[in-house]
ROTI-637989 format. One record per atom (N, C-alpha, C): residue in one letter; x, y, z. Coordinates in steps of 0.2 Angstrom, whole numbers, plus 5000, padded with zeros to 4 digits. Example, Ala and Ser with C-alpha at 12.3 -4.5 7.8 and 13.67 -1.06 7.14 Angstrom:
// residues 2
A506649725039/A506249785039/A506649845039/S506449895035/S506849955036/S506450005039/
END
This chain:
// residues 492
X510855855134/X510455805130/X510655735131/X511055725132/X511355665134/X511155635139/X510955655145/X510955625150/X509855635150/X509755685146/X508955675143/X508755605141/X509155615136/X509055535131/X509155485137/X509655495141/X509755435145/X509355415151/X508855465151/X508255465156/X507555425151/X507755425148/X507155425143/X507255355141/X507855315139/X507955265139/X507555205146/X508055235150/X507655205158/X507155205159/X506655265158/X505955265160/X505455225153/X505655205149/X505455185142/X504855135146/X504555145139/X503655095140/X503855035145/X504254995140/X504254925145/X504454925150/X504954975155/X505054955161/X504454985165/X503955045161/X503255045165/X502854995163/X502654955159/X502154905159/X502354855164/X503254835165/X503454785169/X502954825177/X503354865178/X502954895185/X502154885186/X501654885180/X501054865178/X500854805180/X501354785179/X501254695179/X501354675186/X501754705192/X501754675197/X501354705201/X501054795200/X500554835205/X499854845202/X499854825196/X499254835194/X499354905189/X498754895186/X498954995180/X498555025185/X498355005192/X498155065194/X498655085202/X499055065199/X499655065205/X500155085202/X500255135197/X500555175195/X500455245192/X500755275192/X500855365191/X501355395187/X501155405183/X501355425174/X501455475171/X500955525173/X500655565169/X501055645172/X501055685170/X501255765172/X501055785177/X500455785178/X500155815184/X500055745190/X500155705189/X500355645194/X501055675198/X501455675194/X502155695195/X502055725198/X502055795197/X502055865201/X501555845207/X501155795209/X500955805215/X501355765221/X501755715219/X502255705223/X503355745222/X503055785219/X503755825218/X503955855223/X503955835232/X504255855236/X503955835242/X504255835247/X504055815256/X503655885257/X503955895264/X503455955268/X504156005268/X504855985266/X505256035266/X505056075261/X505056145258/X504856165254/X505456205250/X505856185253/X506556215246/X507156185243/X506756135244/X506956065237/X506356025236/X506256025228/X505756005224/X506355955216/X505755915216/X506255885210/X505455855207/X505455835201/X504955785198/X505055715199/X504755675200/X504955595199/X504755555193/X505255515189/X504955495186/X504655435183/X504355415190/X503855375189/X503455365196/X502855345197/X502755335205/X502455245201/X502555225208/X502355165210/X502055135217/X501555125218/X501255115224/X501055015226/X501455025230/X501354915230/X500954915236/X500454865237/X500154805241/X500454785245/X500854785246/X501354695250/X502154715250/X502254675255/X503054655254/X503354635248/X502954575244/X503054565238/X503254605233/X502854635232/X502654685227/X503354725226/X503454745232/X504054805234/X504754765231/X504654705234/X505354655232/X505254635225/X504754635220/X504754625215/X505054695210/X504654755214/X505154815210/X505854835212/X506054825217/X506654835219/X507354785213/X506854715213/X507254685209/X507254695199/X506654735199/X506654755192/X507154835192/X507154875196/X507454905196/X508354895196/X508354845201/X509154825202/X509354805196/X508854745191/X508954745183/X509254795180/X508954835179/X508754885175/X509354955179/X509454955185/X510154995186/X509555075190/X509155065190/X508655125192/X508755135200/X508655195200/X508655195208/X507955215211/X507855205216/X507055205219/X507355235228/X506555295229/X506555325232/X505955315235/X505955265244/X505555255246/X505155325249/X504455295248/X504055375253/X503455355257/X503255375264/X502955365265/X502255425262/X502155455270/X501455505268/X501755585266/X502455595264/X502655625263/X502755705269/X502555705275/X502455735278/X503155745281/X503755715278/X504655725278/X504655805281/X505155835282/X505455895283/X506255915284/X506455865277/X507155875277/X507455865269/X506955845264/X506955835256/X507155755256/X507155715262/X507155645262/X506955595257/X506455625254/X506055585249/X505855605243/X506355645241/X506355685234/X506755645230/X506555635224/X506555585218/X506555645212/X507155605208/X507055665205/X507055615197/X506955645191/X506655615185/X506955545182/X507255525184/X507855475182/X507755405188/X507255425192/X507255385198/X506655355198/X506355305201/X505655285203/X505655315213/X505055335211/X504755355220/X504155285220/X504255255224/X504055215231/X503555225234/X502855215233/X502355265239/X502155195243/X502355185250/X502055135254/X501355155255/X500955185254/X500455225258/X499855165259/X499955125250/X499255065251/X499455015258/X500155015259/X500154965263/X500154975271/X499354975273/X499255025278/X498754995283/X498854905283/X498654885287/X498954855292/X498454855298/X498754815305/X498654755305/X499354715305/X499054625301/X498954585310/X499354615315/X499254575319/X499054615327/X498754585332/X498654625339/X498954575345/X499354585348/X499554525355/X499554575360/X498854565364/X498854605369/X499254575376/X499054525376/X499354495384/X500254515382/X500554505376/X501354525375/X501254605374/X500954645372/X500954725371/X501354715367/X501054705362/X501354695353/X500854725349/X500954745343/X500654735338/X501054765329/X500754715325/X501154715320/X500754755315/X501254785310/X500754805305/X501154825299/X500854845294/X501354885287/X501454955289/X501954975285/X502055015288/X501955095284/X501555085279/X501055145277/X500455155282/X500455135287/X500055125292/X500155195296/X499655225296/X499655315300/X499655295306/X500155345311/X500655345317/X499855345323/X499255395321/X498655355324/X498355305325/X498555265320/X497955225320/X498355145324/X498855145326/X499055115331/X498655115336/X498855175338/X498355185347/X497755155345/X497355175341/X496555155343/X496455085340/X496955055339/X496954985337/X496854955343/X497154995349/X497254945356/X496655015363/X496955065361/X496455095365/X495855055371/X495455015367/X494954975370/X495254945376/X495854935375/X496054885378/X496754915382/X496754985384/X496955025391/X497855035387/X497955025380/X498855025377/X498755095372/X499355095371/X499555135367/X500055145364/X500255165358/X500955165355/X501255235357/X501755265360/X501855295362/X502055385359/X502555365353/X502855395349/X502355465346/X502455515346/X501855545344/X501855585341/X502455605336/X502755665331/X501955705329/X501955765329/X501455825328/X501255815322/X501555765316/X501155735310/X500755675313/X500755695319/X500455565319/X499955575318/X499555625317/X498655595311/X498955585304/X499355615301/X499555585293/X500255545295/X500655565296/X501455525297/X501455455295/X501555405295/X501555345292/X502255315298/X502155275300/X502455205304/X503155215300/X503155185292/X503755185289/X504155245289/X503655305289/X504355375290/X504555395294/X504255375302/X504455375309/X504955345309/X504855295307/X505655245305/X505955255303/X506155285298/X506455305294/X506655365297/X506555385302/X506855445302/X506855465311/X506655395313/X506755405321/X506555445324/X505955465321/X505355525326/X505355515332/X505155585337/X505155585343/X504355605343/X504255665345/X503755675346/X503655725356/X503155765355/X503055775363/X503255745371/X502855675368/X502955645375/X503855595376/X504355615369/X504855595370/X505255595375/X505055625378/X505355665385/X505455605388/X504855565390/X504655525395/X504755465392/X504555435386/X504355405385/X504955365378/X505355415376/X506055375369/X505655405363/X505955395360/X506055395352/X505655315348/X505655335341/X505355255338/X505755205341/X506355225341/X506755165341/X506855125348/X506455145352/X506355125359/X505655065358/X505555075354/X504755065353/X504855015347/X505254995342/X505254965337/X505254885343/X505154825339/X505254755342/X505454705335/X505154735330/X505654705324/X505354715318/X505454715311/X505554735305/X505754715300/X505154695296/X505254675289/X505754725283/X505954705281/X506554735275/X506854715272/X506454755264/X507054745259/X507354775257/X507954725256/X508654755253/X508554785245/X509054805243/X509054845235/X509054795230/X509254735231/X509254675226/X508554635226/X508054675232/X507254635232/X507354565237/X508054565240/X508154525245/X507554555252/X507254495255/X506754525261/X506854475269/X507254515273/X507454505278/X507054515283/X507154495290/X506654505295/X507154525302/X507054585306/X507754595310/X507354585315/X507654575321/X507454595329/X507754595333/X507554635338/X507754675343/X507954615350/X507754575348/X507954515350/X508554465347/X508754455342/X509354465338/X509754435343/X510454385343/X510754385345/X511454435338/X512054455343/X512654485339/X512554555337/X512554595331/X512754645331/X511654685329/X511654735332/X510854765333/X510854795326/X510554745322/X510654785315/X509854815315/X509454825318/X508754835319/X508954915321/X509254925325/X509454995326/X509655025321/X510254985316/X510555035312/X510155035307/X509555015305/X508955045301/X508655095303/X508355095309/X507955135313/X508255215311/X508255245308/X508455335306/X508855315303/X508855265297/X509455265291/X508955295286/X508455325286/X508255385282/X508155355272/X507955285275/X507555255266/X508355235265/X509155235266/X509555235262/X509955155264/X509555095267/X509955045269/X509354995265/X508854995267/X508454945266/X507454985266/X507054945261/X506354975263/X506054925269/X505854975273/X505454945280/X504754915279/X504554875278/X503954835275/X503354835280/X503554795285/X503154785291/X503554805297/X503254825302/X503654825308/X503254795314/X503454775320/X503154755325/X503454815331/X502954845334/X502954895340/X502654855346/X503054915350/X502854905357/X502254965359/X501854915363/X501454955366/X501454945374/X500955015376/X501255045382/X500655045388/X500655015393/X499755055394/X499855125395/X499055145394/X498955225391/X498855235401/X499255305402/X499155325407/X498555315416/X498555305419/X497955325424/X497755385426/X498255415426/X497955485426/X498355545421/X498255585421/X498555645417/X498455705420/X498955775420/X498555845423/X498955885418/X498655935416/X499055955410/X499156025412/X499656065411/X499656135413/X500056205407/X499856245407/X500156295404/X500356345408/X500956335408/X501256415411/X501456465407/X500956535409/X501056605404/X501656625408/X502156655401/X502656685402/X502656755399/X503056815403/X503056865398/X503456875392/X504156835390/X504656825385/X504756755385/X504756735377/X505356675376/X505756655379/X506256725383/X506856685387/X506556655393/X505956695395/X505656675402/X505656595405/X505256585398/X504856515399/X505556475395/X505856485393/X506356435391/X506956405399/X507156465402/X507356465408/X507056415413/X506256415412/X506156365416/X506056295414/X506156265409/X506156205407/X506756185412/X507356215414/X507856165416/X507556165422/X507256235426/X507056215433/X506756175434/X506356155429/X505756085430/X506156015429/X506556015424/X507055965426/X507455935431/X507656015435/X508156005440/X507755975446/X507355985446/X507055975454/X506755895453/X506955845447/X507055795448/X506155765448/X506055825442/X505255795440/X505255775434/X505055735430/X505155705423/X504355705419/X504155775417/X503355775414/X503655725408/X502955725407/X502855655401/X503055725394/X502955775395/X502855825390/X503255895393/X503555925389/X503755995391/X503656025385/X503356065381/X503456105374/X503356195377/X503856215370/X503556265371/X503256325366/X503156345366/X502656365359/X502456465361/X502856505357/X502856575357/X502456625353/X502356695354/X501756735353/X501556725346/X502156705342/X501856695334/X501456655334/X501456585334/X501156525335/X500556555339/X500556565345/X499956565349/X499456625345/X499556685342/X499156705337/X498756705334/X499356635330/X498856615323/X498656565324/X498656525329/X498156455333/X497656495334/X497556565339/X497156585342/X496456605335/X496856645331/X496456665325/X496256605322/X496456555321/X496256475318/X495856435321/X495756445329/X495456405332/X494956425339/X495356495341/X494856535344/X494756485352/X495256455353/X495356425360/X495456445366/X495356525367/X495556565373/X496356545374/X496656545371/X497356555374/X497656635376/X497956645381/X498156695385/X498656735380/X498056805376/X498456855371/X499056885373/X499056895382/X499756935383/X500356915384/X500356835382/X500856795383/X501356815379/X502056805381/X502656805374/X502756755374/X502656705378/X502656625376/X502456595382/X502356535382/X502056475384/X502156415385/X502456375391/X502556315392/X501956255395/X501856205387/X501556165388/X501656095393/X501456085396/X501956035402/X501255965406/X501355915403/X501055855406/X501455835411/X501055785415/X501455745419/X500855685419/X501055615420/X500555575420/X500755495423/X500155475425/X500655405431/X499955375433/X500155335438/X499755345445/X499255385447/X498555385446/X498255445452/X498755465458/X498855405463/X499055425465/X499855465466/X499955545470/X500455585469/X500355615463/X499955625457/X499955675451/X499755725454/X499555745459/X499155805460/X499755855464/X499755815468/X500555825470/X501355865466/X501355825462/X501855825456/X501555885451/X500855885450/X500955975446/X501056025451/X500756015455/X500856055461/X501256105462/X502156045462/X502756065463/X502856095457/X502456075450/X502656125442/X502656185443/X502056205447/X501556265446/X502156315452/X502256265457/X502656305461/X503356335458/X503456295454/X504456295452/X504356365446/X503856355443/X503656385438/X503556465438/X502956465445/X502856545447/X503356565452/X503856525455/X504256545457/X505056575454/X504856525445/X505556565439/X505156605436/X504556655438/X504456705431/X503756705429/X503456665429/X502856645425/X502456695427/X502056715424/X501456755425/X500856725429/X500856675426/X500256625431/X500256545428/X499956505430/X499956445429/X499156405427/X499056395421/X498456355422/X498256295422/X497956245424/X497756175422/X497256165420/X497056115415/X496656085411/X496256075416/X495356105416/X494956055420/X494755995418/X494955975411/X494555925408/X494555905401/X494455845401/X494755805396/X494955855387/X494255915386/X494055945383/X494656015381/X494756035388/X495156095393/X495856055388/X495955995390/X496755965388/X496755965380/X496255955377/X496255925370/X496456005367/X496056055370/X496356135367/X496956155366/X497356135372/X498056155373/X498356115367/X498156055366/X498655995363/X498456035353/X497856055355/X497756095347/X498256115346/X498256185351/X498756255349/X499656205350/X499656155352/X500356115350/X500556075343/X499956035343/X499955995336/X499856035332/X499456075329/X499156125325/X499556185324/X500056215327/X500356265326/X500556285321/X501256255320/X501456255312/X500956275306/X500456205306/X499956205300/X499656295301/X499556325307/X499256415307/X499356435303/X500056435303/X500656495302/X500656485293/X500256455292/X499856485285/X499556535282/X499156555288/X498956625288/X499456685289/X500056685290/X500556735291/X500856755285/X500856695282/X501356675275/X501456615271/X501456645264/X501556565260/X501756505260/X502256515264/X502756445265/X503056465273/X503356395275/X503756405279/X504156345280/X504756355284/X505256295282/X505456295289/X505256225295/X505356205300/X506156185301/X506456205303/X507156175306/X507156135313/X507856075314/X507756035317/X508356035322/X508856105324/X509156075325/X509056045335/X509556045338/X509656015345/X510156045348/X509856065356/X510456105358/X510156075366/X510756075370/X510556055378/X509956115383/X509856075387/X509156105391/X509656185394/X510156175395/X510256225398/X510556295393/X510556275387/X510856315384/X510356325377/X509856305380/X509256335376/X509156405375/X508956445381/X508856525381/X509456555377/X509956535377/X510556565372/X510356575366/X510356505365/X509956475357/X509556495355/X509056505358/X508556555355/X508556625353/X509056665357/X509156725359/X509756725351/X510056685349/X510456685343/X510156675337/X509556625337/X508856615334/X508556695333/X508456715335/X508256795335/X508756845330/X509256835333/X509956895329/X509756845322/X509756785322/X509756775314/X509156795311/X508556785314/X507956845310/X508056905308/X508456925314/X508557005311/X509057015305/X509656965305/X510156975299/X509856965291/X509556905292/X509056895286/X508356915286/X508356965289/X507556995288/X506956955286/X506756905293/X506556855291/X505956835300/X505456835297/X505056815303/X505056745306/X505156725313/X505556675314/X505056655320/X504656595319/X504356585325/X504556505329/X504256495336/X504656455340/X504156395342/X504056355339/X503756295346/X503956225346/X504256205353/X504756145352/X504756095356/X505056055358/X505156015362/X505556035368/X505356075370/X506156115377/X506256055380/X505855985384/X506155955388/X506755915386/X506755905380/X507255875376/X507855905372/X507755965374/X507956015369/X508156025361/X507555995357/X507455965350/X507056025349/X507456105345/X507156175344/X506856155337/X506256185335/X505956205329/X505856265328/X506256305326/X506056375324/X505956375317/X505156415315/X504856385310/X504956465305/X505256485300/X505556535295/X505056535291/X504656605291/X504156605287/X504356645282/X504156615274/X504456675269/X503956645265/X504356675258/X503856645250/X504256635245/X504156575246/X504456525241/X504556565234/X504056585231/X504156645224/X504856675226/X505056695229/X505656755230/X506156705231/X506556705222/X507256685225/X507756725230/X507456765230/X508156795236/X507656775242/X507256795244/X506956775251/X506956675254/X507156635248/X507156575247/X508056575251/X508656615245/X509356585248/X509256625256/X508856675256/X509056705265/X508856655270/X508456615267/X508056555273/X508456485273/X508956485268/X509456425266/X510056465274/X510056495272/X510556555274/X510556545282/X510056565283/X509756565293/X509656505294/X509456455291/X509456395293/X510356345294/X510856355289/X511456365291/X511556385298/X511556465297/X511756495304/X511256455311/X510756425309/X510356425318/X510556365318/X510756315313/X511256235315/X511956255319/X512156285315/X512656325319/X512956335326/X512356385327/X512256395334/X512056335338/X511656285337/X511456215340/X512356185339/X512556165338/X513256125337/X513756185342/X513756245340/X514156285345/X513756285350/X513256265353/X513056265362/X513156165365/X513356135358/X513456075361/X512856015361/X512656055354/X511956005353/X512055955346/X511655965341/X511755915338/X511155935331/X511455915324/X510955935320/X510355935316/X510055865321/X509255855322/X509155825326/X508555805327/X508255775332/X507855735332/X507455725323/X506955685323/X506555695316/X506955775314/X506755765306/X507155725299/X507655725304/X508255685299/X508855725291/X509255705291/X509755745287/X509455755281/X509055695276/X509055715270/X509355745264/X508955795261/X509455845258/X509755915261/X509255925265/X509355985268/X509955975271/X510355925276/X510755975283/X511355915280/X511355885274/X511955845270/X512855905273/X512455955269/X513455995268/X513556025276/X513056005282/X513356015286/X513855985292/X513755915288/X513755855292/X514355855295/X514955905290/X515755895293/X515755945303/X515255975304/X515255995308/X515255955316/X515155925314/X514855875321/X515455795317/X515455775314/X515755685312/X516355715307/X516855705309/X517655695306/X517355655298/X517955675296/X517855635288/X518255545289/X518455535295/X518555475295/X517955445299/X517355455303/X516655445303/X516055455297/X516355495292/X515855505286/X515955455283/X516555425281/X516855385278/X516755305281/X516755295287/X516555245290/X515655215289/X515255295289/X514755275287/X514455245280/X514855285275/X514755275270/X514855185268/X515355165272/X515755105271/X515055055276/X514755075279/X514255025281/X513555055276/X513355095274/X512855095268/X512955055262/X513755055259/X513755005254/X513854935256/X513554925262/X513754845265/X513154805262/X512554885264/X511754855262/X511554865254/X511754935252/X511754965246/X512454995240/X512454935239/X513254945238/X513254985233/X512554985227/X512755025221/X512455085221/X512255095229/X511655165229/X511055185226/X510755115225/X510155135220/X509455155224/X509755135231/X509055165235/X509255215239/X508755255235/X508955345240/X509355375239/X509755395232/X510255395232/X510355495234/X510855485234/X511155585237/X510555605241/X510655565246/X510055585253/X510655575259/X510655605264/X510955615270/X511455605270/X512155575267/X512855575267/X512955635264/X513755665265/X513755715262/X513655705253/X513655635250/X513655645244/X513155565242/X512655545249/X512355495248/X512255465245/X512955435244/X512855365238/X512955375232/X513055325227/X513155345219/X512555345218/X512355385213/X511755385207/X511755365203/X511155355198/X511155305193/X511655285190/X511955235187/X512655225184/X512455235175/X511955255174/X511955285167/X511955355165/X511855395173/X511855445171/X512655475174/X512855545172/X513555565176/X513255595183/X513955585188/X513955585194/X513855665196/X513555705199/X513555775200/X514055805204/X514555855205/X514755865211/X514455885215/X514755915221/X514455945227/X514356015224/X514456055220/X514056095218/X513456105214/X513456055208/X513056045206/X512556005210/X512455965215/X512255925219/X511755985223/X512056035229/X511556095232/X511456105229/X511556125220/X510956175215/X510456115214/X510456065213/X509856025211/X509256025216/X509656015224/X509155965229/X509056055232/X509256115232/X509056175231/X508756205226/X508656175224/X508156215215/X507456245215/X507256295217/X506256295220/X506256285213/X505756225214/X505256205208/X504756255207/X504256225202/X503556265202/X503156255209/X502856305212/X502556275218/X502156195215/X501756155221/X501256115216/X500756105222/
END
């Protein structure tokens, strides 16, 4: 009851009218069923209510609630389009949530410098077609960039397909609006002389500073492109040759690969003629010059049928490639059709010890009785095996906490790492002793309070115990902490 009243305190009328007063009353979210509509990202086993939403216009805006919060001792929880996959942006009743989504314009275009500036509720699409006309393009291209938002890419240092070739956000960042937790608004760049504090934002995951505006690089958009699928008859097949295609010193803009589950329920969803007697498939661009592209798949197609492949196809046409890139982007969303829920895991393992990983990926579905499907990044080796179950079953919920444990696991014991692009959030926090010494945890923690010294932004997200929480309320332990950020709420 105590800690009831002491929510209720916080969230009392005037500190919502003050919020009123800076976003407008239609720039706030109040109501019950408001709430429940932002009660979680796209991880689905951790839900929390928030208690209050706020949606600002501007930089201002954002620095003006940062600073009534700071007042007032509240913590706030930046978000973009919600499309997270790690509980990153889970706000629980005692907190304000953050929704940059209104601010989601492109303020500026510099084509002769291959720049362009914008807010960063700005969807990860609409970069490119800002410059498209004009032969650019932002490069970064996470399987959310028709919803994702600029701000959660940053946040969370997405890769995307053609990361292989072309970096991560943080390749692509050139500089960044940001406020601090006190409403203070900074401007970082990558031009900067002394220490690259523009990077140590860049995947600090909402918990240093909110990203306002950022300036990106653009890229010109390819000359040519040839796009290929190689049918394999197993997983292990086509995983195996991911490193062949590496080894021989060819660098596709793309390598993915995507297995019998996935190709299924694309197939049923979209009806693309994708090859039914496949056990998997490697998606594989390569793109440059006309000249030598044709060449360069050539040698794919050779390296390919000569490790296993069944056959090898190429896109005749711009239409041919769009299909393929369906059953890649589109995958996951399928698998809706198999089952309720599913919860995508992120971990990282090297190109060569992939097929292991996979092959351990499997023994974990069968220990948890649990459907496990496959499609990823192989050139990078950034695995997504996607756990399909239902949310209603608590026991089928801790089995999927459970296997997602063990497949990080396995990523870490082949010498990989425990994301790649979805970010720690609440999800992969208690695993973090695995890979960083507690005098590295401890290090990190000491540069978050440098930015957020009293934890009021974001707090209990990605450290193992993410910073202090409200100082009105009591502190939770690490027990009580998993039950919270693991609690299935009511679906919503």
């Amino acid at each position: 009851m105590e800690c009831v009243s002491a929510i209720l305190r916080i969230m009392d009328k005037s500190f919502v009218n003050a919020l009123k007063r800076i976003v407008g009353e239609d720039g706030v979210r109040e109501t019950d069923a408001q709430k429940r509509v932002y009660a979680g990202d796209a991880y689905p086993l951790a839900k929390a209510t928030p208690g209050v939403i706020v949606l600002p216009s501007t930089t201002q805006d954002v620095a003006a609630i940062m600073r009534l919060c700071q007042e007032r001792q509240i913590p706030v929880v930046p978000r973009g389009a919600g499309t997270g996959l790690a509980g990153g942006s889970l706000a629980h009743e005692n907190e304000v949530l953050l929704s940059l989504t209104r601010m989601n314009r492109i303020l500026s275009v510099d084509i002769p410098n291959r720049r362009l500036r914008a807010q960063t509720g700005c969807v990860n699409t609409y970069l490119t077609k800002a410059v498209a006309a004009e032969g650019l393009l932002y490069a970064p291209d996470p399987s959310s960039q028709s919803v994702s938002t600029l701000g959660g890419n940053i946040a969370c240092n997405s890769g995307g397909p053609h990361t292989l070739k072309y970096g991560v956000t943080i390749n692509h960042i050139l500089a960044a609006q940001v406020v601090l937790p006190d409403g203070e608004i900074i401007e970082l760049s990558a031009e900067d002389a002394g220490y690259d504090l523009l990077s140590l934002i860049v995947g600090s995951e909402g918990t240093l500073g909110i990203v306002t505006e950022a300036t990106v690089r653009l890229v010109p958009a390819p000359a040519a492109i040839r796009t290929l699928l190689a049918v394999c008859n197993t997983v292990d097949d086509a995983s195996n040759l991911v490193s062949a295609v590496i080894a021989a010193g060819i660098l596709p803009a793309a390598l993915e690969l995507i297995d019998r589950t996935i190709l299924d329920a694309v197939e049923a969803a979209y009806h693309l003629g994708l090859p039914s007697q496949a056990g998997a498939v490697l998606l594989m661009e390569v793109d440059g010059p006309e000249a030598g592209i044709d060449r360069q798949a050539e040698r794919i197609k050779e390296l390919c049928l000569n490790g296993g492949a069944i056959r090898v196809d190429f896109a005749k046409d711009k239409e041919e490639r769009l299909k393929l890139w369906t059953a890649r982007k589109k995958g996951v969303g399928t698998l809706g059709r198999l089952a309720p829920s599913s919860a995508t895991q992120d971990g990282v393992a090297p190109r060569t010890k992939i097929p292991g990983v996979l092959r351990e990926i499997a023994l974990v579905a069968t220990k948890y009785n649990l459907r496990i499907a496959n499609v990823f990044h192989a050139g990078d080796g950034n695995l997504h095996p996607v756990v399909l179950f239902d949310e209603r079953d608590p026991d089928e919920v801790q089995r999927v906490l459970d296997a997602g444990g063990d497949i990080l696991r396995a990523c870490v014991a082949a010498g990989g790492s425990l994301s790649g692009e979805h970010g720690i959030g609440v999800e992969k926090q208690e695993f973090l002793s695995m890979v960083f010494s507690p005098d590295s945890l401890d290090t990190m923690e000491k540069v978050r309070s440098v930015f957020n010294p009293e934890g009021l932004l974001n707090p209990n997200k990605m450290l193992p115990m993410g910073g202090t929480c409200c100082p009105h309320l009591p502190r939770p332990d690490d027990a009580t902490l998993r039950a919270l950020t693991h609690t299935k709420a009511v679906a919503v």
